[in-house]
C-alpha positions as CSV (number, residue, x, y, z in Angstrom):
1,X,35.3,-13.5,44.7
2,X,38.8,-11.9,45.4
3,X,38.4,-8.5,44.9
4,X,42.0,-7.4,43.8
5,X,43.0,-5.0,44.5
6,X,41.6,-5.0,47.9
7,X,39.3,-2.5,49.3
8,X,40.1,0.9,51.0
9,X,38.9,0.7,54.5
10,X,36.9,4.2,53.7
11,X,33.9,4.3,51.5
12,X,32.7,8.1,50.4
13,X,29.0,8.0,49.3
14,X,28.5,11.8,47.9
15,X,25.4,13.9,48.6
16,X,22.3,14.4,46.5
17,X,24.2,16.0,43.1
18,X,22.3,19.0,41.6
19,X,19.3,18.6,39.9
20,X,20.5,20.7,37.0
21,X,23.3,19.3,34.3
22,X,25.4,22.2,36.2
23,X,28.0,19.3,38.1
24,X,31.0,21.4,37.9
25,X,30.6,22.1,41.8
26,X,30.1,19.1,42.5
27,X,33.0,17.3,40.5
28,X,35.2,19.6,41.6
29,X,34.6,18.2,45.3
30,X,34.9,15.1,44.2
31,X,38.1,15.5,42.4
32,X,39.5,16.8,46.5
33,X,38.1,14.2,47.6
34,X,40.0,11.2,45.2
35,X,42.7,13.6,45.4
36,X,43.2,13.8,49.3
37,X,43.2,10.3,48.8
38,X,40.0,8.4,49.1
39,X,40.1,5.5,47.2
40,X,36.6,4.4,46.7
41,X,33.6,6.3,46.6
42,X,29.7,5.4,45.7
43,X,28.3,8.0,43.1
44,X,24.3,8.1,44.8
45,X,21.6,10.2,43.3
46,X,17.9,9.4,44.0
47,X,16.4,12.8,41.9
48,X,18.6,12.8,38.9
49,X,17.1,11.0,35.5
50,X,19.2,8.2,33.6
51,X,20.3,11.0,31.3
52,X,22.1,13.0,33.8
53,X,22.9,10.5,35.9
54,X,24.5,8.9,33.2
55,X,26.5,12.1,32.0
56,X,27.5,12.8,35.8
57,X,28.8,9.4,36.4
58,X,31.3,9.6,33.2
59,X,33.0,12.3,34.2
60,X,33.0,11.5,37.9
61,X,34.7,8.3,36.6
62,X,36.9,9.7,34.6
63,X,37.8,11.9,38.1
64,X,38.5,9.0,39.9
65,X,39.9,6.7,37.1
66,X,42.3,10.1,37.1
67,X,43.5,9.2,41.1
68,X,43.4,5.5,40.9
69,X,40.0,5.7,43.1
70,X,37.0,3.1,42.3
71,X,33.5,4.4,41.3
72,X,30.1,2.5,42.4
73,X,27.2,3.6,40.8
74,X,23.6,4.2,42.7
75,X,21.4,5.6,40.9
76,X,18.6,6.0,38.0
77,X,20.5,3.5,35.4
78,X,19.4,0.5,35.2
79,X,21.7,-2.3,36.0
80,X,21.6,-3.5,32.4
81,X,22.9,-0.3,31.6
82,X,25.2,-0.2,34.1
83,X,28.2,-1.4,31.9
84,X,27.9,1.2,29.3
85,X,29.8,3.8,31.9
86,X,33.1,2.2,32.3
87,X,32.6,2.7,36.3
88,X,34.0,-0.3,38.8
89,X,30.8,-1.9,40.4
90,X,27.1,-1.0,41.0
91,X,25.1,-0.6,44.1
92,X,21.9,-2.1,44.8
93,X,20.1,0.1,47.5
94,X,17.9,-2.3,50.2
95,X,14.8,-2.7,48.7
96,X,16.4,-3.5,45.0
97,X,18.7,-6.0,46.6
98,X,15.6,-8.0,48.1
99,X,14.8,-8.7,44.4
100,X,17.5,-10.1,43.5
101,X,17.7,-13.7,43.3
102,X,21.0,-14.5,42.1
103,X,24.1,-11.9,41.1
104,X,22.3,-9.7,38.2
105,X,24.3,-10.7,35.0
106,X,25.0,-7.0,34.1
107,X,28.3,-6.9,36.9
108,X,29.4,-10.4,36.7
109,X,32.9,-8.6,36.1
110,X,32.6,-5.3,38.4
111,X,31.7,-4.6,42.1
112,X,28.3,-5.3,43.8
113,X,28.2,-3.9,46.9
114,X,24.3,-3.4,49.1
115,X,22.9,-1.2,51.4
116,X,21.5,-3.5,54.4
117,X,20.1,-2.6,57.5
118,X,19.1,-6.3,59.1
119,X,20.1,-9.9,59.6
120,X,18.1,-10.7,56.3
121,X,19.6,-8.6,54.4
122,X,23.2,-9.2,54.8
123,X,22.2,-13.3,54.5
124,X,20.6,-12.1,51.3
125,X,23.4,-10.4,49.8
126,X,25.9,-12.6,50.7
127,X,24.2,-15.9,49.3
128,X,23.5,-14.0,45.8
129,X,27.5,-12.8,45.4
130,X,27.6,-9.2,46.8
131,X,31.1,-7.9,47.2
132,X,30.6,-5.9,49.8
133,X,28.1,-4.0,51.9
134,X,27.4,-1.0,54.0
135,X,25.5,-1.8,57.6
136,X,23.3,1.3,58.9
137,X,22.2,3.4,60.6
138,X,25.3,2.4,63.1
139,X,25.3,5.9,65.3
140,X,22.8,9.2,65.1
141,X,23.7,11.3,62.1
142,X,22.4,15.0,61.4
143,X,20.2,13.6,57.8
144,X,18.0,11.6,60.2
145,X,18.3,12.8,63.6
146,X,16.1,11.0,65.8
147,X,16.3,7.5,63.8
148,X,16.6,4.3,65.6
149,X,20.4,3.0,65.3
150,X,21.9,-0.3,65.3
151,X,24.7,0.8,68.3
152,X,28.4,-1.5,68.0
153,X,27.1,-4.3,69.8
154,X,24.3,-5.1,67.4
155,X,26.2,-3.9,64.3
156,X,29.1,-6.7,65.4
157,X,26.8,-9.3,66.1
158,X,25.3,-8.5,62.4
159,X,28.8,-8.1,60.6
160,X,29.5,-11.3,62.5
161,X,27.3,-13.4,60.6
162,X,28.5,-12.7,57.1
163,X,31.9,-13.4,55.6
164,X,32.3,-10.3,52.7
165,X,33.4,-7.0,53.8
166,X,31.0,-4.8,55.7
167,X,31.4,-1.0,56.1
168,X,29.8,0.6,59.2
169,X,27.6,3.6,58.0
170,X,25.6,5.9,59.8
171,X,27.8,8.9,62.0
172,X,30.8,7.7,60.8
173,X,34.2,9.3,60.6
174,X,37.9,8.5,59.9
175,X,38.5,8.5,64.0
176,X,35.6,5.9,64.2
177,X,37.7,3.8,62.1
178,X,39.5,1.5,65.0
179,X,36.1,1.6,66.8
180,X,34.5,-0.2,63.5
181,X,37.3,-2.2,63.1
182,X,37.0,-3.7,66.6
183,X,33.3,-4.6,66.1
184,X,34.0,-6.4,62.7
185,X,33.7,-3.9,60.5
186,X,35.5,-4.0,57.4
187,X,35.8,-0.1,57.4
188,X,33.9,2.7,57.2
189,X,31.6,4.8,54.9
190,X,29.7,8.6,54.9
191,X,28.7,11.2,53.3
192,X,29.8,14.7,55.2
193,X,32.9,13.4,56.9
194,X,34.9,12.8,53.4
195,X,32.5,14.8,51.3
């Protein structure tokens, strides 16, 4: 698939939202964010429930839909569900990916993008249709200090064996961006360097 229009080479996945339905803090970084002019972000909440997930990612849409920015959601909703907030694409987290055996029929018309972090993985989510992806952990990063990373040589010779866009996460910022490109990467996604 095309995507159209292309992809922005930098990929803002926010942190944790607040537990509470209290998201005025938090959409009000968001709106600096689409409005300083990242283009595509990745709405991710792992403690929120459908409900306020689902409440959260309408008006964070509505934010983006606002500066021309793309919203992928990752969270409680289940892909079925998924097209009742008129967001751009859907994320499937690792583990949710594995189960997919073909392109779920709930985005046939939005974005799928993965999280992968091996050779399987990115084989995976290529031969069922994934848009694009997000490669980690490339470089230390202060959420898990101490974790194993992949280090450019092995994320190239990964992002080297797929043909959809990859985006190097894990320590990444906008001056890591030629760095990424240079190893194959498509471009580049975080957290607390465009947060």
């Amino acid at each position: 698939m095309r995507i159209d229009p292309p992809l922005p080479d930098i990929l803002l996945i926010t942190p944790e939202p607040p537990e509470s339905a209290r998201f005025d803090m938090f959409l009000e970084r968001l709106s600096h964010a689409v409005s300083s002019g990242v283009a595509l972000v990745q709405l991710r909440a792992k403690r929120l429930d459908a409900v306020a997930y689902c409440e959260l990612a309408e008006r964070a849409c509505a934010i983006c839909h606002r500066h021309a920015a793309r919203l992928v959601l990752n969270g409680p909703l289940p892909l079925e569900d998924a097209p009742s907030v008129d967001a751009d694409g859907v994320h499937l987290p690792s583990a949710q990916l594995m189960l997919c055996q073909a392109r779920p029929s709930g985005v046939r018309r939005k974005l799928l993008s993965a999280a992968c972090h091996s050779r399987e993985q990115l084989l995976h989510a290529q031969a069922i249709g994934v848009d694009f992806v997000t490669l980690s952990p490339v470089l230390p990063t202060a959420s898990h200090p101490g974790e194993p990373t992949l280090g450019w040589p092995q994320f190239q010779a990964l992002a080297a064996q797929v043909s959809m866009p990859v985006f190097a996460l894990g320590g990444m910022t906008r001056e890591a961006l030629p760095a990424a490109r240079a190893c194959g990467a498509y471009g580049v996604a975080g957290i607390s360097a465009f947060w």
